[in-house]
MARBALUM-774498 format. One line per field, with one value per residue: residue number from 1; residue in one letter; x, y, z of N, C-alpha, C in turn. Coordinates in steps of 0.1 Angstrom, whole numbers. Layout:
! MARBALUM-774498
i [NUM ...]
aa [A ...]
n.px [X ...]
n.py [Y ...]
n.pz [Z ...]
ca.px [X ...]
ca.py [Y ...]
ca.pz [Z ...]
c.px [X ...]
c.py [Y ...]
c.pz [Z ...]
END
This chain:
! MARBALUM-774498
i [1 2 3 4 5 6 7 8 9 10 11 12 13 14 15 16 17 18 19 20 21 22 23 24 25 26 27 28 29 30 31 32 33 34 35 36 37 38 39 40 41 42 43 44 45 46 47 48 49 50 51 52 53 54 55 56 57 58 59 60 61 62 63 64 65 66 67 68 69 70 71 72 73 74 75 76 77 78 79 80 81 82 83 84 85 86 87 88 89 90 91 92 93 94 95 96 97 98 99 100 101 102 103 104 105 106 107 108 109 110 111 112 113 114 115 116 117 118 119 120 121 122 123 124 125 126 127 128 129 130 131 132 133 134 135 136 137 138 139 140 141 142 143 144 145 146 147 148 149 150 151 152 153 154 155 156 157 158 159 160 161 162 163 164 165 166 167 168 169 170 171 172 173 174 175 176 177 178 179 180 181 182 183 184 185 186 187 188 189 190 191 192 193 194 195 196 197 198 199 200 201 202 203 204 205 206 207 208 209 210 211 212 213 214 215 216 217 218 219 220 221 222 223 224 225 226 227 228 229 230 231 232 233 234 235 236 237 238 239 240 241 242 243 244 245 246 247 248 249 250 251 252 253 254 255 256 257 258 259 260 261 262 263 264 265 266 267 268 269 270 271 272 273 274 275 276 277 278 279 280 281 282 283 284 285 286 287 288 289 290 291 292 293 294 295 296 297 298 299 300 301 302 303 304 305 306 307 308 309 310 311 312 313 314 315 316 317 318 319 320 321 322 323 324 325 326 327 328 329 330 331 332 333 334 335 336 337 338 339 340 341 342 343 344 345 346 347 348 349 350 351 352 353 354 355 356]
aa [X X X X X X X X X X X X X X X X X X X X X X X X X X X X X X X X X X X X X X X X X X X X X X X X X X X X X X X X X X X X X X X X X X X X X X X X X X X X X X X X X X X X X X X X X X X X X X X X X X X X X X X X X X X X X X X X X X X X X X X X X X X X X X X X X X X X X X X X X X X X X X X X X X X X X X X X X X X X X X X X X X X X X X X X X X X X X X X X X X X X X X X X X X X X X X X X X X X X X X X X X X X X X X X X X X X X X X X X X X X X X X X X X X X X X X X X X X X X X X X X X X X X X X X X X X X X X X X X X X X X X X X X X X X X X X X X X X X X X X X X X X X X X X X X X X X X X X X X X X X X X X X X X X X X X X X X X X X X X X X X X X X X X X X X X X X X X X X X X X X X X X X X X X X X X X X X X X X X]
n.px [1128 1108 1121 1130 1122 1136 1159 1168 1174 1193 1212 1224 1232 1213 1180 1156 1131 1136 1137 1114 1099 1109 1098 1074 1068 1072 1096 1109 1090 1092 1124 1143 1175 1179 1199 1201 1174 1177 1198 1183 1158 1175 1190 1167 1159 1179 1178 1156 1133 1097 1070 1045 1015 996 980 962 947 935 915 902 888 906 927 953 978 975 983 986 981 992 974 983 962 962 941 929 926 929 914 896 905 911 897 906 936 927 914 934 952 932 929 956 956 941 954 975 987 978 969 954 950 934 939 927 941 936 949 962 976 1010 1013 1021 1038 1019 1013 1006 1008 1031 1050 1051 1050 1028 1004 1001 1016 1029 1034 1016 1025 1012 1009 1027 1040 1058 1072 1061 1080 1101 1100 1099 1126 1141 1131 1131 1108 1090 1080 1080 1081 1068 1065 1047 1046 1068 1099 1126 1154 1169 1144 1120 1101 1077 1071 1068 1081 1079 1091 1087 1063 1051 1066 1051 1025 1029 1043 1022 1005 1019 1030 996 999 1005 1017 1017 1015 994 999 980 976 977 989 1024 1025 1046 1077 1076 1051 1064 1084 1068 1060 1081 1093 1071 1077 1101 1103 1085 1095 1115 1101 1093 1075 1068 1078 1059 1029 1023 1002 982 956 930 935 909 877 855 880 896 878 869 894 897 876 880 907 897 879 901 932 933 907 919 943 941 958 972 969 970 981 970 972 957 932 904 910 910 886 872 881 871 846 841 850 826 805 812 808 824 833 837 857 872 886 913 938 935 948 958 968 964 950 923 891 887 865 846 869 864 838 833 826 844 860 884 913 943 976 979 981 991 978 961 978 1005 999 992 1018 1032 1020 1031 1060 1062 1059 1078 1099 1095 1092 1122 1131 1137 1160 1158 1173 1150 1135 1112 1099 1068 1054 1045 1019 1003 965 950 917 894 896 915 926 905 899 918 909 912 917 893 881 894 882 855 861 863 844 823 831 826]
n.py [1411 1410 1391 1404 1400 1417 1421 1396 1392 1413 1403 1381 1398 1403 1403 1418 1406 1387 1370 1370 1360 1332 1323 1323 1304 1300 1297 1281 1282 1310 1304 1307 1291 1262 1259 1287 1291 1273 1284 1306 1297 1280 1304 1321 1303 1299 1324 1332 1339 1347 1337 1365 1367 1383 1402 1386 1369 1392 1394 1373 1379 1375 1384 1406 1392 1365 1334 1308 1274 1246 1214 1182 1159 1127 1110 1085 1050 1059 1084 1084 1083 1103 1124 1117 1125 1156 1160 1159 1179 1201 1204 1210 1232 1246 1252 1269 1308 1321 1331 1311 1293 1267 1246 1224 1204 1180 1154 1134 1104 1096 1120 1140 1164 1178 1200 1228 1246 1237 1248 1273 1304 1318 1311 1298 1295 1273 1241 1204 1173 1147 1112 1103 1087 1063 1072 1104 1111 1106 1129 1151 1152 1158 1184 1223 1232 1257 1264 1260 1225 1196 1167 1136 1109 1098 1097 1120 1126 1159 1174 1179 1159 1135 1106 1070 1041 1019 992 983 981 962 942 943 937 907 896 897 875 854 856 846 817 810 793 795 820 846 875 898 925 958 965 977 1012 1025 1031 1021 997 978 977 972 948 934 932 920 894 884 896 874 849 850 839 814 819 800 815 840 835 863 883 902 927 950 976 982 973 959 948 932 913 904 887 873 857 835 824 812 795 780 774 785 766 741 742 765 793 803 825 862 888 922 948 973 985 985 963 942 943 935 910 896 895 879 855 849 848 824 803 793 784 808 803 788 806 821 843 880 909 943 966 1002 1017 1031 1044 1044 1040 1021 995 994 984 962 925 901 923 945 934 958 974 1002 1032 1061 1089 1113 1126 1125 1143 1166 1171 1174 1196 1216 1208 1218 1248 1257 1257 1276 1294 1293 1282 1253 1234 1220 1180 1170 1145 1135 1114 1089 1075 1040 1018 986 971 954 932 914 897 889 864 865 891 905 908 936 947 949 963 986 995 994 1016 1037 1037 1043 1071 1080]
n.pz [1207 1177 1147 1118 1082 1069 1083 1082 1058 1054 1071 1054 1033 1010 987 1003 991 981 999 1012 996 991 1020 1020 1006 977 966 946 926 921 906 926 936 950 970 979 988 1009 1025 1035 1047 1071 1080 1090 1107 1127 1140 1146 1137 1131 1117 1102 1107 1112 1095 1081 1103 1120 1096 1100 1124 1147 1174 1172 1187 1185 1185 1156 1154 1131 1131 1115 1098 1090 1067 1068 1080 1106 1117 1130 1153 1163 1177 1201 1203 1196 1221 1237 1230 1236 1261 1267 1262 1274 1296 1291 1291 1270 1240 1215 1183 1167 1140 1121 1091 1070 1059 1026 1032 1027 1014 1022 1012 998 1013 1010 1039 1052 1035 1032 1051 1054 1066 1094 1125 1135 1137 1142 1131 1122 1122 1102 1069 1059 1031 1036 1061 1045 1028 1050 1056 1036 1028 1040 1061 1061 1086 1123 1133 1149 1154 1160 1173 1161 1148 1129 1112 1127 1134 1160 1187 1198 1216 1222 1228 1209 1210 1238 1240 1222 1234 1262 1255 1253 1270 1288 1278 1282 1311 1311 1304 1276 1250 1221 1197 1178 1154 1143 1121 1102 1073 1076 1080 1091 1112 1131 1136 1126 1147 1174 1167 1163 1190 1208 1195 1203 1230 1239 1229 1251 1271 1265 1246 1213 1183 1167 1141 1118 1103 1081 1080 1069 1084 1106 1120 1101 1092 1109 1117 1089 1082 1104 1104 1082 1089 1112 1096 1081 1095 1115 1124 1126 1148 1166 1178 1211 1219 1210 1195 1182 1159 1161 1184 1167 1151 1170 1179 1163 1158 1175 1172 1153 1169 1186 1169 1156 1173 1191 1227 1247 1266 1255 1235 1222 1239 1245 1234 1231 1204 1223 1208 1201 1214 1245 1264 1244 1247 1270 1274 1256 1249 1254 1278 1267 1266 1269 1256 1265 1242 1255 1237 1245 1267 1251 1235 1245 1253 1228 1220 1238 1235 1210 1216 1232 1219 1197 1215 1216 1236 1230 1208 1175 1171 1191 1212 1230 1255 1263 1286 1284 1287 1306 1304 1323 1310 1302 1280 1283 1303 1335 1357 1387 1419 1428 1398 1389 1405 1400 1375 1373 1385 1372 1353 1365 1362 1337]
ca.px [1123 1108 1131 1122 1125 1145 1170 1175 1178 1208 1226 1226 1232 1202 1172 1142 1121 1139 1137 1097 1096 1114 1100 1063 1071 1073 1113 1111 1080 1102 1135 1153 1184 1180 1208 1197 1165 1180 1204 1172 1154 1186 1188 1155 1156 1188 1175 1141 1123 1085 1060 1039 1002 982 965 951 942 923 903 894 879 909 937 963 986 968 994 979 989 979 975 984 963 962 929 931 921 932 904 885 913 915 889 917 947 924 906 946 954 926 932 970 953 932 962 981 983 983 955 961 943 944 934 930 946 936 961 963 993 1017 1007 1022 1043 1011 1004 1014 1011 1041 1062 1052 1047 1015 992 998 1031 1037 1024 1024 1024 1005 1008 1033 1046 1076 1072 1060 1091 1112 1096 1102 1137 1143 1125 1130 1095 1091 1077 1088 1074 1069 1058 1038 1047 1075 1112 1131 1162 1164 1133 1117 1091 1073 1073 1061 1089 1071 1093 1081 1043 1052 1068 1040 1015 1038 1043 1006 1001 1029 1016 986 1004 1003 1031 1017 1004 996 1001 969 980 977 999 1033 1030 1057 1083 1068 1042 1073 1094 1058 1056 1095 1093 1065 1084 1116 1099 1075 1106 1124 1090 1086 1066 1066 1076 1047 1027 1022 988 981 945 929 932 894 865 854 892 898 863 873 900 895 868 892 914 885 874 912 943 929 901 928 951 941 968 966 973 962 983 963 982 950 915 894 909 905 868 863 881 864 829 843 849 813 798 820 803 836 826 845 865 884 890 924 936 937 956 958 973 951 946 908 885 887 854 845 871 857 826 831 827 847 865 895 929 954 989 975 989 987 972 957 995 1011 995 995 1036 1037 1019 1041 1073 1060 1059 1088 1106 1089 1100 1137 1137 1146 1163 1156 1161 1143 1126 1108 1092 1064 1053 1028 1010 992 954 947 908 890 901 934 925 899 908 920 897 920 915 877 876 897 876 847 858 866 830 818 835 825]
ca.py [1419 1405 1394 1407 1397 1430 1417 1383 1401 1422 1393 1371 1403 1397 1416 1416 1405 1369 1363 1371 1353 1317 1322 1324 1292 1303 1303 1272 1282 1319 1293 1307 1281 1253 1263 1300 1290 1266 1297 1318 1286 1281 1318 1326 1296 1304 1341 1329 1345 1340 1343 1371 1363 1390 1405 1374 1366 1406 1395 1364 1386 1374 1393 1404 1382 1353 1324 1300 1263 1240 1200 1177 1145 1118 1102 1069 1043 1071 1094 1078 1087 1120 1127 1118 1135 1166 1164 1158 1191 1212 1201 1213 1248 1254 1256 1280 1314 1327 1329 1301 1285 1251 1243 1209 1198 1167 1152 1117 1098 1098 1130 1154 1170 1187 1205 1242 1254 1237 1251 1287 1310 1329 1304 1295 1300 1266 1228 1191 1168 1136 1099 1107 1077 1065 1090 1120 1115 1116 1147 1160 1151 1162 1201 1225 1240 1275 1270 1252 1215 1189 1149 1132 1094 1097 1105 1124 1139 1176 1173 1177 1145 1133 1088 1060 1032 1007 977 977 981 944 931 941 926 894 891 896 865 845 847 833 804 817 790 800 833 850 888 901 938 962 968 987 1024 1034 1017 1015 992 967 976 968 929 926 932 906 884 889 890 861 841 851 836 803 812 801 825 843 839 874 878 914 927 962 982 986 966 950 941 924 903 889 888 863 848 836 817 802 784 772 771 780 754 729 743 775 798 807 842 868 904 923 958 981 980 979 949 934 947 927 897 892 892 866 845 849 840 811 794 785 787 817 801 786 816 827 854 886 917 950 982 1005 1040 1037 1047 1039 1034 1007 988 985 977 953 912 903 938 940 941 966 979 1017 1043 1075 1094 1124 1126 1127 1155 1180 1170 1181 1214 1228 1213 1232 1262 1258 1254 1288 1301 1294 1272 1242 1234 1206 1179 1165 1135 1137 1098 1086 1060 1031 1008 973 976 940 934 901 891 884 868 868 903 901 917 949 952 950 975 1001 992 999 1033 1046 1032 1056 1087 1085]
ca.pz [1196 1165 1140 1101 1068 1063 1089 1071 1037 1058 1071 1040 1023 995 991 1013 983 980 1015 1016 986 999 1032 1014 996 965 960 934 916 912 903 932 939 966 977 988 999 1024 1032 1038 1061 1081 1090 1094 1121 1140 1141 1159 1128 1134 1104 1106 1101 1121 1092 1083 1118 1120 1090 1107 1137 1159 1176 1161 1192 1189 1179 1147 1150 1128 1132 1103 1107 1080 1064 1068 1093 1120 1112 1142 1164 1159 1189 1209 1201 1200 1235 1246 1227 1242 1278 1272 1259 1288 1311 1285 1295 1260 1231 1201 1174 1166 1128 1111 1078 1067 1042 1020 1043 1016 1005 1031 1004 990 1020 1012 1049 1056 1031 1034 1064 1057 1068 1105 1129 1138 1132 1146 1120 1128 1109 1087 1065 1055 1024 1046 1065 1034 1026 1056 1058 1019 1031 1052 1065 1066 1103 1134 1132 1158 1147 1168 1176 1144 1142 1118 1114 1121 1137 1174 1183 1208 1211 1229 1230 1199 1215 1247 1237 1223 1249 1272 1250 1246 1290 1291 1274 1283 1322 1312 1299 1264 1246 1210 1192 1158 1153 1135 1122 1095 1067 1084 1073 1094 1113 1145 1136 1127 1157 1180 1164 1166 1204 1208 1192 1209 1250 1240 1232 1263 1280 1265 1234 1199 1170 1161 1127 1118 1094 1080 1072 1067 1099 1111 1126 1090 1086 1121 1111 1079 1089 1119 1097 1066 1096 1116 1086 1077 1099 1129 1130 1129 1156 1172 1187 1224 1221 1200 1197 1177 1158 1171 1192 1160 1145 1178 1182 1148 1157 1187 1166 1144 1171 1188 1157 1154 1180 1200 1238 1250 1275 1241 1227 1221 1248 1231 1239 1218 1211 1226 1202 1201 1226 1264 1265 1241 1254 1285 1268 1246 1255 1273 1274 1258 1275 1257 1256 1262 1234 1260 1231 1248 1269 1238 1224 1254 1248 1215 1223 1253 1231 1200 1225 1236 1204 1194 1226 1218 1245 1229 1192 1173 1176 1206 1214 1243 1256 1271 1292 1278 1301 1298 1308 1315 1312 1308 1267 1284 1315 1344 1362 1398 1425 1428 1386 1385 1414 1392 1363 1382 1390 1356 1348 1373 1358 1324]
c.px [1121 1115 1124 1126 1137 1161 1176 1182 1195 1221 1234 1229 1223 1190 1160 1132 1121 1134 1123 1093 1096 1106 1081 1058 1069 1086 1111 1100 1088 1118 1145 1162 1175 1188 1205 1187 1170 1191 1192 1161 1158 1188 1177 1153 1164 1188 1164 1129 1108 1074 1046 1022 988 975 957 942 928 913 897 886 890 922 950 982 985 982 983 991 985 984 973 978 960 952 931 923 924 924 898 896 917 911 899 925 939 917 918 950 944 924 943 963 947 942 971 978 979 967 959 952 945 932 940 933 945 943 960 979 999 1020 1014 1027 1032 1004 1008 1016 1020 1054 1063 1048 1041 1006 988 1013 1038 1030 1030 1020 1020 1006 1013 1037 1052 1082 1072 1073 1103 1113 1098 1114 1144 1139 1126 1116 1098 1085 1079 1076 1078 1059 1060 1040 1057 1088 1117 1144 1160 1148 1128 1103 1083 1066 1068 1076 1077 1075 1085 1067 1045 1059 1056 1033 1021 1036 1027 998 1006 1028 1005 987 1006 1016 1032 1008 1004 995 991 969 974 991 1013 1035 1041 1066 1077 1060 1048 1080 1085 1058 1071 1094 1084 1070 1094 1110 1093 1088 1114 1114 1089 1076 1073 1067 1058 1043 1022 1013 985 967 947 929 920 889 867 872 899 889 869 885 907 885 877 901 905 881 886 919 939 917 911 940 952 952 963 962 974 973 975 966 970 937 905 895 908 888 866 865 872 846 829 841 836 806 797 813 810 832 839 858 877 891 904 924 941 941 957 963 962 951 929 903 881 875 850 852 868 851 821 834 830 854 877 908 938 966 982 987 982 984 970 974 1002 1006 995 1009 1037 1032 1031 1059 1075 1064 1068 1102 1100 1093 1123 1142 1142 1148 1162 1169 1163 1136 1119 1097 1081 1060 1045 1026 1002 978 950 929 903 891 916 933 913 908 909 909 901 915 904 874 880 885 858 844 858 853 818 821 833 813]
c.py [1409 1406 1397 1402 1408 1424 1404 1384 1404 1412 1380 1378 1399 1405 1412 1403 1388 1366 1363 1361 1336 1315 1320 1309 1290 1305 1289 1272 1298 1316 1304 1292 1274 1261 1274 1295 1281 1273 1302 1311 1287 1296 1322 1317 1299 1317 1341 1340 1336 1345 1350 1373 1376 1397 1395 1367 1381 1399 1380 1369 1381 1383 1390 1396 1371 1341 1311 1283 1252 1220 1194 1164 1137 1115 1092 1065 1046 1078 1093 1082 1099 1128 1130 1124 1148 1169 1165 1176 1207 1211 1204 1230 1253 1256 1270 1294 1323 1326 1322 1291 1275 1250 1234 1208 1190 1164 1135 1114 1092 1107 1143 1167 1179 1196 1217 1252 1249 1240 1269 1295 1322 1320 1303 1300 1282 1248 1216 1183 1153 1126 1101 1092 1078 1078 1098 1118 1115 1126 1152 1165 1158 1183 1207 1237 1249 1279 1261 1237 1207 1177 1146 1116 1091 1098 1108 1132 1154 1174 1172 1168 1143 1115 1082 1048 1020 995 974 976 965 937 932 934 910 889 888 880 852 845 845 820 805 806 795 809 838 866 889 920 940 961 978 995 1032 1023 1016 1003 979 966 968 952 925 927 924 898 881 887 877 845 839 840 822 803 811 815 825 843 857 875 894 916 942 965 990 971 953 941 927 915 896 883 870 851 835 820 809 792 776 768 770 771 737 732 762 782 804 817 852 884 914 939 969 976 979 967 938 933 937 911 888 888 879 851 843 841 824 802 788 797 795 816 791 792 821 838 862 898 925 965 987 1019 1039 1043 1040 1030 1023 1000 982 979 966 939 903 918 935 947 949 976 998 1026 1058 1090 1112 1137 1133 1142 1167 1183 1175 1191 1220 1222 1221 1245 1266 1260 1270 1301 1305 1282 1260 1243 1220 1201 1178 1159 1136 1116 1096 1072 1050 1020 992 975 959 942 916 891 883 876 871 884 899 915 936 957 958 962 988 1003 999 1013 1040 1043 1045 1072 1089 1089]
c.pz [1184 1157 1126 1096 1060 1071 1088 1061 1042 1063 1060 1031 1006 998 996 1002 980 993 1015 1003 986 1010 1032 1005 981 957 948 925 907 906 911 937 950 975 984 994 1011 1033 1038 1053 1075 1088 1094 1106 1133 1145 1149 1151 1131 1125 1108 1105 1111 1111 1086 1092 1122 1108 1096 1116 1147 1163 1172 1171 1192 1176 1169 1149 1146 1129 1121 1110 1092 1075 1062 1077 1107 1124 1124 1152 1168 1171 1203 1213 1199 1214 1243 1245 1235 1253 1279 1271 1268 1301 1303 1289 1283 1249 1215 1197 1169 1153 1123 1097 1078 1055 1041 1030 1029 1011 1011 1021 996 997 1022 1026 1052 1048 1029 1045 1068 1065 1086 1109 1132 1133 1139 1135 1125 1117 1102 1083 1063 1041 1027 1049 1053 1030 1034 1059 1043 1022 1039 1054 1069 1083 1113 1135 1144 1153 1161 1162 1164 1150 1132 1117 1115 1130 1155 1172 1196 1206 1223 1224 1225 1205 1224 1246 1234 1230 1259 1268 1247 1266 1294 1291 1277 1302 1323 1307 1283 1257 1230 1210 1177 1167 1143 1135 1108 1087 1072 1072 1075 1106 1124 1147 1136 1140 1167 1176 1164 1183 1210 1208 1201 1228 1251 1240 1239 1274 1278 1250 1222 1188 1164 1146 1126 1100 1095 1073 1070 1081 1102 1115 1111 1089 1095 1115 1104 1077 1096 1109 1087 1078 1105 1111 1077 1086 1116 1136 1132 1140 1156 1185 1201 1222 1206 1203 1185 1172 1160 1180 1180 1152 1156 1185 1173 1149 1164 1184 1159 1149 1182 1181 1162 1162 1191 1217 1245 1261 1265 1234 1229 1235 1240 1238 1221 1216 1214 1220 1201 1212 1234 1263 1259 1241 1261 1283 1263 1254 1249 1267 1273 1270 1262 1265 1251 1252 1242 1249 1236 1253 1260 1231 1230 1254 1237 1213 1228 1245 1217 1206 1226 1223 1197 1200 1223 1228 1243 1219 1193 1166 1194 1206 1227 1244 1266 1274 1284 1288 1298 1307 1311 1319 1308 1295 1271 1298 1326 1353 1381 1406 1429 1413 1384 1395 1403 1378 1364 1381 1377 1349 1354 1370 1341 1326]
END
């Protein structure tokens, strides 16, 4: 049975009117306490209260069971990724037996805190929260959302998640390099929004040294194409014309798209070229594409996102409380930036060439 707002009111003894009121997100614009509203939160979650949105849903034209859930994705140098993590999400919905709406919120990363469908529970029933920063997760950890949340590649206290293991991603990309003889490398990343992006270049570090290599220089641009470029450019024409590192990790696929132009240009005959290895959140495809095609430490993206549906669900269901981390695997792709491919590689490579 659905739980009410009347039958919150009755076990917190208080009157309906607060509880619709906190639960609406409007308890600190009416200067109800913290304190109560995080009474009114906490019971309304151990009660398996679920916010009621079907006449909002009727004036949309949709039915009045139809579950709303909405996806928080960031604007930033992610935006381009987004393709992703939604083609993962709507390949989890087509096995669902159920009818549910998936609506995008795009928010400044920083910014989560201004995003009123997670503090009131007219809007949608549930949400994943994608790219949060180190601020988002203060804010999330500081609030409690009026509706069941799940972060995507994050942790948070209090909070259900779904992760990739950041170390080993650099260790793979670090082994990659270090059997191809790899004794020195630079780390070419973005600014770290969150800790992963640090944990990823400490685990490099850390396998490459178990291997034989050199402490890494670690060299931070913008995270895109243009940023990889100048990037790579900037060092071509200083440190690394005087002593170019073997090995290249590179903190996504478009700073390694960019680097890889730089050193084209450059004139340096490609069998000189650093070997280059990368996380992999962009798209499959231009990977493959690009020359030589890029090896990368795969971010299972799509994976990831059919995961943070079915444990949304589940968490909606009752079935699980948060938190909960749930982990998945990550993989190295090697392709021909890192490496000639062995005749088994180029066959697979082949085939996936064939199915797009």
């Amino acid at each position: 049975m659905m739980v009410t707002i009347k039958q919150i009111a009755q076990e917190l003894h208080i009157s309906p009117s607060t509880v619709s009121i906190v639960l609406s997100g409007k308890g600190t614009a009416r200067k109800i306490s913290q304190e109560t509203q995080k009474k009114i939160f906490d019971t309304a979650a151990a009660m398996g209260y679920q916010p009621n949105i079907a006449a909002r849903s009727l004036r949309g034209g949709v039915g009045a069971d139809e579950l709303q859930i909405a996806m928080f994705w960031a604007q930033d140098f992610r935006a381009g990724m987004m393709v992703r993590f939604w083609d993962g999400l709507c390949q989890a919905l087509e096995r669902e037996q159920r009818p549910i709406r998936l609506v995008i919120y795009p928010y400044n990363n920083g910014r989560l805190r201004e995003m009123r469908a997670l503090t009131r529970a007219s809007d949608c029933h549930a949400a994943i929260v994608c790219n949060a920063s180190y601020e988002d997760l203060q804010f999330l950890e500081d609030t409690q959302p009026a509706i069941p949340v799940v972060l995507y590649n994050r942790t948070c206290p209090g909070y259900c998640s779904v992760n990739v293991d950041d170390a080993q991603m650099g260790a793979l990309a670090a082994r990659a390099l270090t059997d191809q003889g790899c004794t020195s490398a630079a780390i070419l990343t973005g600014t770290p929004v969150f800790e992963g992006m640090e944990v990823r270049a400490q685990g490099f570090a850390l396998e490459g040294g178990r291997h034989g290599m050199g402490m890494p220089a670690t060299h931070y641009c913008e995270n895109s194409i243009r940023g990889g470029y100048e990037a790579a450019r900037r060092r071509l024409a200083g440190q690394w014309k005087e002593q170019m590192p073997q090995g290249l990790f590179c903190g996504s696929s478009m700073i390694a798209h960019g680097v890889m132009r730089a050193l084209w240009e450059s004139g340096i005959p490609h069998e000189n070229w650093p070997k280059l290895v990368a996380v992999g959140n962009g798209a499959e495809d231009q990977d493959r594409a690009s020359m030589p095609s890029l090896s990368v430490v795969s971010l299972p993206m799509e994976e990831m996102a059919g995961e943070c549906l079915r444990l949304l669900l589940a968490v909606m269901a009752g079935e699980v409380s948060a938190p909960e981390s749930r982990m998945l695997e990550v993989r190295y792709i090697p392709r021909e930036s890192c490496g000639p491919l062995h005749q088994e590689e180029e066959t697979k490579e082949l085939a996936n060439w064939s199915n797009v």
